[in-house]
C-alpha positions as CSV (number, residue, x, y, z in Angstrom):
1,X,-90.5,166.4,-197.7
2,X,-88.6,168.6,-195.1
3,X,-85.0,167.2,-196.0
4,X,-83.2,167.5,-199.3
5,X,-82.7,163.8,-199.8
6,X,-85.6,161.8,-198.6
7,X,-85.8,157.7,-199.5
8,X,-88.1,155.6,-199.6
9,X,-87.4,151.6,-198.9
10,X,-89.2,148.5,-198.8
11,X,-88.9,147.1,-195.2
12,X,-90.8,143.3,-196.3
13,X,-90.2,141.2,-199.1
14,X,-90.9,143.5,-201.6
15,X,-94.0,144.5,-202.8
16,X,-95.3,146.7,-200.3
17,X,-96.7,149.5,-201.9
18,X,-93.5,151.7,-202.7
19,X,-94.9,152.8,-206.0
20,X,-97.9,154.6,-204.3
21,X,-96.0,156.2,-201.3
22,X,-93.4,157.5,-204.1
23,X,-96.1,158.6,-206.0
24,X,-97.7,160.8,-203.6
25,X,-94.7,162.3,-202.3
26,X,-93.2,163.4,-205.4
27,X,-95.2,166.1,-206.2
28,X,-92.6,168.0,-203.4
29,X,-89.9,166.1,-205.2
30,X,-87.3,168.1,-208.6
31,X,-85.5,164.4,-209.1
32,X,-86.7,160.4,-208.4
33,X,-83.5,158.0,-208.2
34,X,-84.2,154.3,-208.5
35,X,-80.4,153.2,-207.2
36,X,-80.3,149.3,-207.7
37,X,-82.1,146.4,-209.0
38,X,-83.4,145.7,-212.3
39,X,-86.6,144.5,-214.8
40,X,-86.9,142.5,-211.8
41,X,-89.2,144.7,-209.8
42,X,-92.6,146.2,-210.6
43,X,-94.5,149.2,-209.5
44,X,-98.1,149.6,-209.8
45,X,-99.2,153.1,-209.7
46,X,-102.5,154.0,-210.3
47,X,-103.6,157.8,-211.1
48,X,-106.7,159.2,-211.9
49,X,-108.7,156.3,-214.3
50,X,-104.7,154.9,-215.7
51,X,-102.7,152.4,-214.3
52,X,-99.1,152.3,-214.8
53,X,-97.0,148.8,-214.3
54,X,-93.5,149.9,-214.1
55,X,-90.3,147.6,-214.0
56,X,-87.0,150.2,-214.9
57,X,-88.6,153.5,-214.8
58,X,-88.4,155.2,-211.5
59,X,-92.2,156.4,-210.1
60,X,-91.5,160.0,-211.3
61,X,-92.0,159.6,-214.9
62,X,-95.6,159.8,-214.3
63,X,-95.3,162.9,-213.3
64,X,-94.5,166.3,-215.5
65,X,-91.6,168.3,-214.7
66,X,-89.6,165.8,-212.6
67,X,-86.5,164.5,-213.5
68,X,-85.6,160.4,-213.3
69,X,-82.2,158.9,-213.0
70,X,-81.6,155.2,-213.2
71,X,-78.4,155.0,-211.2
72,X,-75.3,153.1,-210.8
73,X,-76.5,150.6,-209.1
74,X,-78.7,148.7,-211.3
75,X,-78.6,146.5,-214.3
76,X,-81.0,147.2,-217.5
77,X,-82.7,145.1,-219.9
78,X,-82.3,147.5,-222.9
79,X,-85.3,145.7,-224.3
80,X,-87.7,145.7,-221.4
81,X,-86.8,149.3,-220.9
82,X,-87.8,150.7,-224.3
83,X,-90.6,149.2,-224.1
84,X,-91.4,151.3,-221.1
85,X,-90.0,154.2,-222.9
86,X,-92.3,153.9,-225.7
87,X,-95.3,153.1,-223.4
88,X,-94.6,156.7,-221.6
89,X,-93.6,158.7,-224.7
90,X,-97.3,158.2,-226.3
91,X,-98.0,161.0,-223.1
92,X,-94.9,162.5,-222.9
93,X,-91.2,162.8,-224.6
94,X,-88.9,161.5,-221.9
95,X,-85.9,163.6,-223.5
96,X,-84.6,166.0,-220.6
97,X,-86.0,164.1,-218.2
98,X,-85.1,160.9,-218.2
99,X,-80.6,159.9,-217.1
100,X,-79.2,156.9,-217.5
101,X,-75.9,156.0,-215.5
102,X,-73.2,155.2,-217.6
103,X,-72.3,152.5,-214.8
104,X,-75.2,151.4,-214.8
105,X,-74.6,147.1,-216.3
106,X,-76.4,145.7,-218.6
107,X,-78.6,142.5,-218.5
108,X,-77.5,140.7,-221.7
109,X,-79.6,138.0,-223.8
110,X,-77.2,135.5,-222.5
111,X,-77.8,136.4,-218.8
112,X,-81.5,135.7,-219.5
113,X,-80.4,132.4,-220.5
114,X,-77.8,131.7,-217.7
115,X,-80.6,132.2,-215.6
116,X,-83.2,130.4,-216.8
117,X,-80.5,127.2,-216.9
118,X,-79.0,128.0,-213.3
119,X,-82.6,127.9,-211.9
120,X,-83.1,124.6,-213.7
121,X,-80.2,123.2,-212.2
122,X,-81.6,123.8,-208.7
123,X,-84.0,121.7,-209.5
124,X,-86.1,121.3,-205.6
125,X,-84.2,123.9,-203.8
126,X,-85.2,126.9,-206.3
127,X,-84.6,130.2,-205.7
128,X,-87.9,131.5,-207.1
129,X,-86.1,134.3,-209.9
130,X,-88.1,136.2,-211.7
131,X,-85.6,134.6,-214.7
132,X,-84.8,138.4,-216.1
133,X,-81.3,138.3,-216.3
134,X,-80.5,139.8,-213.2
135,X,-78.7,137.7,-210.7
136,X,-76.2,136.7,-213.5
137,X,-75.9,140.0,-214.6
138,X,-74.6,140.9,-211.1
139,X,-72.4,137.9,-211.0
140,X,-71.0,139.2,-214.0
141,X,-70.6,142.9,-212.4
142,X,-68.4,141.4,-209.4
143,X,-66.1,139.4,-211.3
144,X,-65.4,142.1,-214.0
145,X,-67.2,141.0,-217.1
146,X,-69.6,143.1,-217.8
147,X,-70.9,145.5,-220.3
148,X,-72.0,149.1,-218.8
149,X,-74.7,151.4,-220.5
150,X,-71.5,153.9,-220.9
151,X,-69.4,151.2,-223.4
152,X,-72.5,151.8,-225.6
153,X,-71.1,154.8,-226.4
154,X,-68.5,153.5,-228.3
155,X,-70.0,150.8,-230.4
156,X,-66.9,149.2,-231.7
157,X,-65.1,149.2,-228.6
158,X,-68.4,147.3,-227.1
159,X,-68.9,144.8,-230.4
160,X,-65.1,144.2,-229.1
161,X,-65.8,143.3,-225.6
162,X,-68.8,141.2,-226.1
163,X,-66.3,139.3,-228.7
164,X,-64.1,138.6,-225.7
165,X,-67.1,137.8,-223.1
166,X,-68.9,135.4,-225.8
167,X,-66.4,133.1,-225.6
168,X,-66.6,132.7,-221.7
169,X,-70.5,132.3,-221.8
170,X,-70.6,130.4,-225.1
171,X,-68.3,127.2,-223.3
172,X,-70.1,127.7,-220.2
173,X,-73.5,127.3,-222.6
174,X,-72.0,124.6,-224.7
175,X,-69.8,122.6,-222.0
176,X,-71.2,122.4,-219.3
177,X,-75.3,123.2,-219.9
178,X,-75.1,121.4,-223.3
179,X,-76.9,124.1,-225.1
180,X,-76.1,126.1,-228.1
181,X,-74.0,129.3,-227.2
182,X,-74.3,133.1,-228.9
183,X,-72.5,134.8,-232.1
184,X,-72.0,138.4,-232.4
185,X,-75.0,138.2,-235.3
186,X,-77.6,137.4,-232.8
187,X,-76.7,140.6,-231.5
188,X,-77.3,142.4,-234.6
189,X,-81.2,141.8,-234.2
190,X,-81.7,141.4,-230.5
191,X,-80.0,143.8,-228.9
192,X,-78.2,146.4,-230.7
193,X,-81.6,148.0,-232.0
194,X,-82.8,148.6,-228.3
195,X,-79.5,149.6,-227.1
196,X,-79.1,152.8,-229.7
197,X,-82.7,153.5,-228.5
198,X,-81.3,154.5,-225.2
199,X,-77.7,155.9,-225.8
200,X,-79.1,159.4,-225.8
201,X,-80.1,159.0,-222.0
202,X,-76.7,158.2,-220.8
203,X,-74.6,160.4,-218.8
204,X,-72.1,160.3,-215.4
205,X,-75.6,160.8,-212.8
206,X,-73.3,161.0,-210.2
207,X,-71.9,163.9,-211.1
208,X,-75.5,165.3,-212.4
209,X,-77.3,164.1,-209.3
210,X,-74.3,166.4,-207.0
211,X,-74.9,169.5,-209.6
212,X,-79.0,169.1,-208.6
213,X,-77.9,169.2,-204.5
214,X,-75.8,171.8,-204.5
215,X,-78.4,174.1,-206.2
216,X,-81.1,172.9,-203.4
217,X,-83.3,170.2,-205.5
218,X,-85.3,168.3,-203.7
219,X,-84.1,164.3,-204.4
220,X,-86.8,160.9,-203.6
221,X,-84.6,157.7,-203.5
222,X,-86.8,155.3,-204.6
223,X,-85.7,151.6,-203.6
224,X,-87.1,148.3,-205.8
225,X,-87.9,144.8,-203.7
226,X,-87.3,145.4,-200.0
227,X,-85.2,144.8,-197.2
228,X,-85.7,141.4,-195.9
229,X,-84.8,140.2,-199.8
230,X,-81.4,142.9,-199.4
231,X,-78.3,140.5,-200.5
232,X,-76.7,140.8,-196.9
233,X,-79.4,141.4,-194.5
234,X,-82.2,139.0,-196.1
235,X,-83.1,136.1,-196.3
236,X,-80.1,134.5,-197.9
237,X,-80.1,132.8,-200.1
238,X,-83.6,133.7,-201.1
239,X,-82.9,136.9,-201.8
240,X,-82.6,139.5,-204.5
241,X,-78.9,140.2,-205.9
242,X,-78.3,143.7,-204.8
243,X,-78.9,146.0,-201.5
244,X,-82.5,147.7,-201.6
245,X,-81.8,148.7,-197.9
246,X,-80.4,152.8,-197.5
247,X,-76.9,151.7,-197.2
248,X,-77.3,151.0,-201.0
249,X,-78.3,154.2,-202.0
250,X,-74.4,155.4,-201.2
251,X,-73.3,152.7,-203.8
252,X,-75.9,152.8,-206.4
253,X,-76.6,156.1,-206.8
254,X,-72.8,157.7,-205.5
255,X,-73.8,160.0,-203.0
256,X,-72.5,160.6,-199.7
257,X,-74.4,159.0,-196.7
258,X,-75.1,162.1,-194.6
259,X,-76.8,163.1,-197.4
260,X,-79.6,161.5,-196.8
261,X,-82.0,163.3,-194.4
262,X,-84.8,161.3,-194.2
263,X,-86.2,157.7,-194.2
264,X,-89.5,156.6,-194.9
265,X,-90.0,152.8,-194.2
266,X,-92.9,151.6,-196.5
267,X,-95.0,148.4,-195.0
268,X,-97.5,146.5,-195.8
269,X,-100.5,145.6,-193.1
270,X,-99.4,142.0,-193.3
271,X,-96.9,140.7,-194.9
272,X,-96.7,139.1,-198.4
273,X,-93.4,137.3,-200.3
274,X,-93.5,135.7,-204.0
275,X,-91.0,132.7,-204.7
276,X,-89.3,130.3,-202.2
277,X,-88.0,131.1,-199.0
278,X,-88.7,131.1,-194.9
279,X,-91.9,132.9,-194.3
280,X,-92.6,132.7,-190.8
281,X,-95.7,134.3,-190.4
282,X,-97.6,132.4,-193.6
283,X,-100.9,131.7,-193.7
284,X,-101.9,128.5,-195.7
285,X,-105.8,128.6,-195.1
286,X,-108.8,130.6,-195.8
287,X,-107.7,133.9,-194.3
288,X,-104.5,134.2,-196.6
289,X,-106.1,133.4,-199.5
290,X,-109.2,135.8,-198.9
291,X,-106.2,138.2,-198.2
292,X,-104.6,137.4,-201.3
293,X,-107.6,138.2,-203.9
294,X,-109.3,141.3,-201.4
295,X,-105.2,142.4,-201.7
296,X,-104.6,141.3,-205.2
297,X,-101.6,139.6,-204.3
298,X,-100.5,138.5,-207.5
299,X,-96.8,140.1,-208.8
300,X,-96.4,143.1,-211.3
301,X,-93.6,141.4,-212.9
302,X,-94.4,137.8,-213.1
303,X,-98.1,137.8,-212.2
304,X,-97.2,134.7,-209.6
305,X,-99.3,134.1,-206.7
306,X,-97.9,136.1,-203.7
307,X,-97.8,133.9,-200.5
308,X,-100.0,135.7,-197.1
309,X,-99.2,136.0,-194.1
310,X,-99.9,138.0,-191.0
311,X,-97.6,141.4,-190.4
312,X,-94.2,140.0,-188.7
313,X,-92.7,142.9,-186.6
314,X,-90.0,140.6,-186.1
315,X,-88.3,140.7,-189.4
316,X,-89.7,144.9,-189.7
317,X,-88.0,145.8,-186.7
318,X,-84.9,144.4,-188.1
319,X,-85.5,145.8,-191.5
320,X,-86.3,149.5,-189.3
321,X,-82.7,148.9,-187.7
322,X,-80.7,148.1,-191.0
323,X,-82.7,151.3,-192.9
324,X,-82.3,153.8,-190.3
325,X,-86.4,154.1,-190.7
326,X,-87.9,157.7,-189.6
327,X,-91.3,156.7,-190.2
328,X,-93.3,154.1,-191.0
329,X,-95.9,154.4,-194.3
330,X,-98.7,151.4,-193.3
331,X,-100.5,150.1,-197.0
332,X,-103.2,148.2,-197.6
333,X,-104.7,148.6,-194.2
334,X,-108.1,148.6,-196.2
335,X,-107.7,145.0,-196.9
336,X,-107.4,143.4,-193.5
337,X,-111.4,145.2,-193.2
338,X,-113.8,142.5,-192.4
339,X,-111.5,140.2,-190.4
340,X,-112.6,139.0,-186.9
341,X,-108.8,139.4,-185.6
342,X,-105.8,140.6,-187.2
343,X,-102.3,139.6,-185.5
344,X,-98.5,140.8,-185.5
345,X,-95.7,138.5,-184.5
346,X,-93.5,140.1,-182.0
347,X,-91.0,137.5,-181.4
348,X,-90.3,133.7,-182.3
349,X,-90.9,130.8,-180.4
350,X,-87.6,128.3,-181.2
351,X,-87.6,125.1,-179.1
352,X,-87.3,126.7,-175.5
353,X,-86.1,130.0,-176.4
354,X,-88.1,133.1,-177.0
355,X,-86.2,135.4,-180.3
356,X,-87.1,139.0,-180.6
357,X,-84.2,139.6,-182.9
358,X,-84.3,138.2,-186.7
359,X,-82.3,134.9,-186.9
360,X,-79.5,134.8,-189.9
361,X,-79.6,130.9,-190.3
362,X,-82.2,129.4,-192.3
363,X,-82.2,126.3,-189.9
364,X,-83.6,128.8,-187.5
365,X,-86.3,130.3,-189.2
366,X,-87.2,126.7,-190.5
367,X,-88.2,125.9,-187.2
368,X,-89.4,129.4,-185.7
369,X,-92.7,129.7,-184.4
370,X,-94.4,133.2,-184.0
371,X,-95.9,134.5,-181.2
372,X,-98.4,137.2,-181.9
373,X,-100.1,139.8,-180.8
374,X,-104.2,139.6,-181.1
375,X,-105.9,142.7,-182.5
376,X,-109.5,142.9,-183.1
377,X,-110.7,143.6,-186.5
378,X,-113.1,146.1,-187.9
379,X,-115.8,145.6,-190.5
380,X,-116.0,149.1,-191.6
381,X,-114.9,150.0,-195.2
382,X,-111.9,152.5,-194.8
383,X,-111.2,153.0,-198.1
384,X,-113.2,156.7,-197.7
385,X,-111.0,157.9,-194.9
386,X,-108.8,160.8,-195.1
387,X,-108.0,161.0,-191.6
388,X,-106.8,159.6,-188.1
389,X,-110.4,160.1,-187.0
390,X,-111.6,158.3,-190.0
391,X,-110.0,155.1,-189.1
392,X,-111.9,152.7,-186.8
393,X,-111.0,152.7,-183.6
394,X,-110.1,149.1,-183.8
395,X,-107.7,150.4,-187.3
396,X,-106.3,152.8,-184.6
397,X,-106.0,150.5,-182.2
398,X,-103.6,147.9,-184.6
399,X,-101.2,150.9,-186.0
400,X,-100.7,151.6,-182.3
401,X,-99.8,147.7,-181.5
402,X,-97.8,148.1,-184.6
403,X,-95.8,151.4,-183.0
404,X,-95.4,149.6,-179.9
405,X,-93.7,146.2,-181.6
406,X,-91.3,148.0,-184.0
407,X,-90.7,150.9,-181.9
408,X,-91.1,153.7,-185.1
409,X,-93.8,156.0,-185.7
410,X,-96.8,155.9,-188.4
411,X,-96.9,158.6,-190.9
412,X,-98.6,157.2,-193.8
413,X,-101.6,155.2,-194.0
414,X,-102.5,154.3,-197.6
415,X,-106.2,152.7,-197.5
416,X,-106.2,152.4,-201.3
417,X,-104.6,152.6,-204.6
418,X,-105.2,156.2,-205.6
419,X,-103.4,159.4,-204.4
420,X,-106.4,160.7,-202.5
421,X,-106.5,157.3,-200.7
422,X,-103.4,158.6,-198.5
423,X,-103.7,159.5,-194.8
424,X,-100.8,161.8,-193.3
425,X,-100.4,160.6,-189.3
């Protein structure tokens, strides 16, 4: 980390790997900043013999010393979060290390709900939520009726604003879903006990997170989900409910954007994406699925199946454009070991024309074919390198197509879950 702000994004469909790449470069790191999303997203970092599955909690918890904002930007399940709380206070107290924005919304039982009905209603064109709470919690952010972590700090001010907002969800509940609604008693049990539990944490971080610059700490951005699933620049409608690409560091955390040195664009070998939407690039035979268990492609959060399919340069070029990427951090490359051929899609075939730039419309990518780039494989086990020279020629020979497609350097090769599995370019 040569620059005072460094982040690091998801340039897929999420789960690419972010958790490990965070995790090894915060040991150079003072304070980790998770700036947007929710309960929605899952890290899996695994140090030493212990593996931690975190949903709230930015990466640097793990680590002694650091300190963790949650920022602005996202919206917390005070539920799910304790629970992560008390999980990492059995090793270490989380006191004086551990901010809470006091913009930061909160998911509410009745959002949980709301969502769980709202996917229902979809019925065959589903959006594939993780049915946390979080989309309607956002919805609620935009049109001005929700609850921040900061009203918590004022309990009967709060008791008086959820009075107000219960009667908007409880005739939406009741009128037009036909099930029952909330009272302020349900409350009393579900929520408020969690919600104390965290009160202590909460403070302006925007103001904090300036304080740390200007006295020269070293800040990691850490983004949740990735790019392609980014509200305006994904996949839309299948997409998450906030920005995960750098622009929404600005917002969610409340810093300035040239204060962000450095980009690190974190990818997986191929590509992966868990609930509906196009996937151009999928792989519906015997090579995904021997991806999929070799990878173990299965969510942090909701343990779903993740759909395989080959690395689309297509859609990380565009996600390299959007996130202003420096470098490129390659994961997983230890999993595409033992296949015959490995491919990248560098453009789409649709009808006559040839696409090299990711289509917005959904009746596009419906009908996009992708042309790929052949690679031979390697059978060699690379989990053991530490090194370019380690790699395979053929492994060297795939991060180099990989350069040439997107047009950004490799940094990082991860060839593994653990720190030491980490290969600096």
């Amino acid at each position: 980390m040569d620059y005072a702000a460094v982040a690091v994004i998801g340039t897929q469909w999420g789960d690419e790997g972010k958790g490990k790449i965070v995790d090894y470069l915060v040991e150079k790191a003072d304070v980790i900043v998770r700036y947007q999303g929710g309960p929605n997203a899952g890290h899996t970092v695994v140090v030493g013999e212990e593996t931690y599955k975190l949903h709230h909690l930015p990466c640097g918890v793990i680590s002694e010393g650091k300190i963790s904002i949650l920022g602005n930007g996202m919206v917390l399940d005070a539920v799910t979060l304790c629970s992560e709380l008390e999980a990492m206070e059995e090793k270490r107290s989380m006191q004086e290390h551990l901010f809470i924005s006091d913009r930061a919304h909160l998911i509410m039982p009745y959002h949980k709900r709301m969502d769980e009905l709202e996917e229902d209603y979809r019925k065959g064109a589903k959006i594939g939520t993780t049915m946390r709470g979080v989309g309607p919690a956002y919805a609620d952010k935009v049109t001005r009726m929700g609850l921040r972590c900061g009203d918590l700090l004022d309990e009967d001010t709060f008791k008086q604003k959820l009075a107000f907002i219960l009667k908007n969800k409880n005739t939406i509940l009741e009128k037009i879903y036909g099930v029952d609604g909330f009272s302020l008693e349900d409350f009393e049990a579900e929520f408020f006990p969690f919600a104390r539990r965290i009160v202590p944490f909460i403070t302006d971080t925007t103001v904090m997170l300036e304080e740390e610059m200007e006295k020269g700490s070293k800040i990691l951005f850490e983004g949740a989900q990735g790019a392609m699933l980014d509200i305006d620049h994904g996949t839309y409608p299948y997409v998450t409910s906030s920005n995960p690409i750098t622009g929404g560091i600005c917002i969610g955390a409340g810093i300035a954007p040239h204060k962000i040195g450095q980009v690190v664009g974190v990818a997986k070998a191929y590509s992966t994406r868990v609930g509906s939407g196009p996937f151009p690039t999928e792989l519906l035979d015997e090579t995904g699925d021997s991806i999929r268990e070799k990878g173990n492609e299965y969510g942090t959060t909701t343990g779903r199946p993740r759909r395989i399919g080959w690395l689309d340069g297509v859609a990380l070029r565009h996600s390299c454009r959007l996130n202003g990427t420096t470098f490129l951090a390659v994961t997983l490359l230890d999993v595409l070991s033992g296949l015959e051929k490995v491919k990248i899609a560098y453009a789409y075939n649709v009808g006559e024309e040839v696409v090299n730039n990711f289509p917005s419309g959904l009746h596009i990518l419906e009908k996009s074919i992708p042309l790929y780039q052949e690679f031979e494989g390697w059978a060699e086990d690379i989990s053991s390198a530490r090194s370019k020279t380690d790699l395979p020629r053929a492994a060297q020979e795939y991060l180099r197509g990989l350069e040439s497609i997107t047009g950004i350097k490799v940094g990082m090769v991860s060839v593994g879950p653990r720190r030491d599995q980490t290969i600096m370019m």
